[in-house]
C-alpha positions in Angstrom: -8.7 -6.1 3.1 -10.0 -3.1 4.6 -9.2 -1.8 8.1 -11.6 0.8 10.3 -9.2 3.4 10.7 -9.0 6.7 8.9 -5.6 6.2 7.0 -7.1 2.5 5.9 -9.9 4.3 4.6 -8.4 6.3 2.7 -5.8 3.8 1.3 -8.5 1.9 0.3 -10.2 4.5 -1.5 -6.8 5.3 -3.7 -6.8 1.8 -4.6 -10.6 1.1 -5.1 -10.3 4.3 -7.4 -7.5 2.8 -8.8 -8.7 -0.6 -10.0 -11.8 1.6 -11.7 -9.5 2.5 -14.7 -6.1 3.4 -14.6 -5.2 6.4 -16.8 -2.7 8.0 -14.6 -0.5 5.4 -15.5 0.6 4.3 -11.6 1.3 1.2 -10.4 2.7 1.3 -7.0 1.7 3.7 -4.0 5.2 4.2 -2.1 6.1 5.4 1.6 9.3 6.4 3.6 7.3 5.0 6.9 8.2 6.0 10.4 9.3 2.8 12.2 6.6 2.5 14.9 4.0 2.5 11.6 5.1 -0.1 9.7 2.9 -2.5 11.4 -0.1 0.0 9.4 1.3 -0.5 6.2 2.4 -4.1 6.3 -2.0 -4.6 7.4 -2.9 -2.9 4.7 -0.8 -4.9 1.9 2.0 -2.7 2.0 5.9 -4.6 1.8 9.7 -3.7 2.0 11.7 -2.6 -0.8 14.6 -3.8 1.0 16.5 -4.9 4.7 19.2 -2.7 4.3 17.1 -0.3 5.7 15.8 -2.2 8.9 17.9 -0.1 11.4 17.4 3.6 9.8 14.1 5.4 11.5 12.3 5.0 8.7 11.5 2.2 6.3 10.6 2.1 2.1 7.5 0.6 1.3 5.3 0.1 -1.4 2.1 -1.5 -2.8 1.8 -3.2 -6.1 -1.8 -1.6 -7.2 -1.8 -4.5 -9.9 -2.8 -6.8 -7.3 -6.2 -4.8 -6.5 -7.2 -5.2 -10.0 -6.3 -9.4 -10.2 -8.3 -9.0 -6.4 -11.2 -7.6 -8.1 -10.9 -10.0 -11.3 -11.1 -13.1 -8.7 -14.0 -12.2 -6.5 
């Protein structure tokens, strides 16, 4: 899924780079997002470590990198 904007880009690159060969060791890519860009993160594959949060001004997420690599395995 890839997006036009300049933070897509770049997330996609992290995770293109990512599915390559991880050495590193990672496996998630996690953010304290402002509330008015959650809507970024959710389009770029991004989801909520919890609700408890919902009402604080900013919101944990995080991506599961694994899925870019079973992604890449399918296609």
């Amino acid at each position: 899924m890839i997006f036009a904007g300049f933070g897509s880009i770049i997330l996609d690159f992290i995770k293109r780079e990512y599915a390559k060969g991880n050495r590193a060791g990672c496996r998630f890519i996690t953010v304290d997002a402002y509330r008015d860009v959650t809507k970024f993160y959710e389009m770029n594959g991004f989801e909520y470590f919890t609700t408890l949060d919902i009402l604080d001004s900013t919101r944990l997420m995080y991506f599961d990198l694994k899925n870019v690599k079973e992604q890449l395995k399918d296609s």
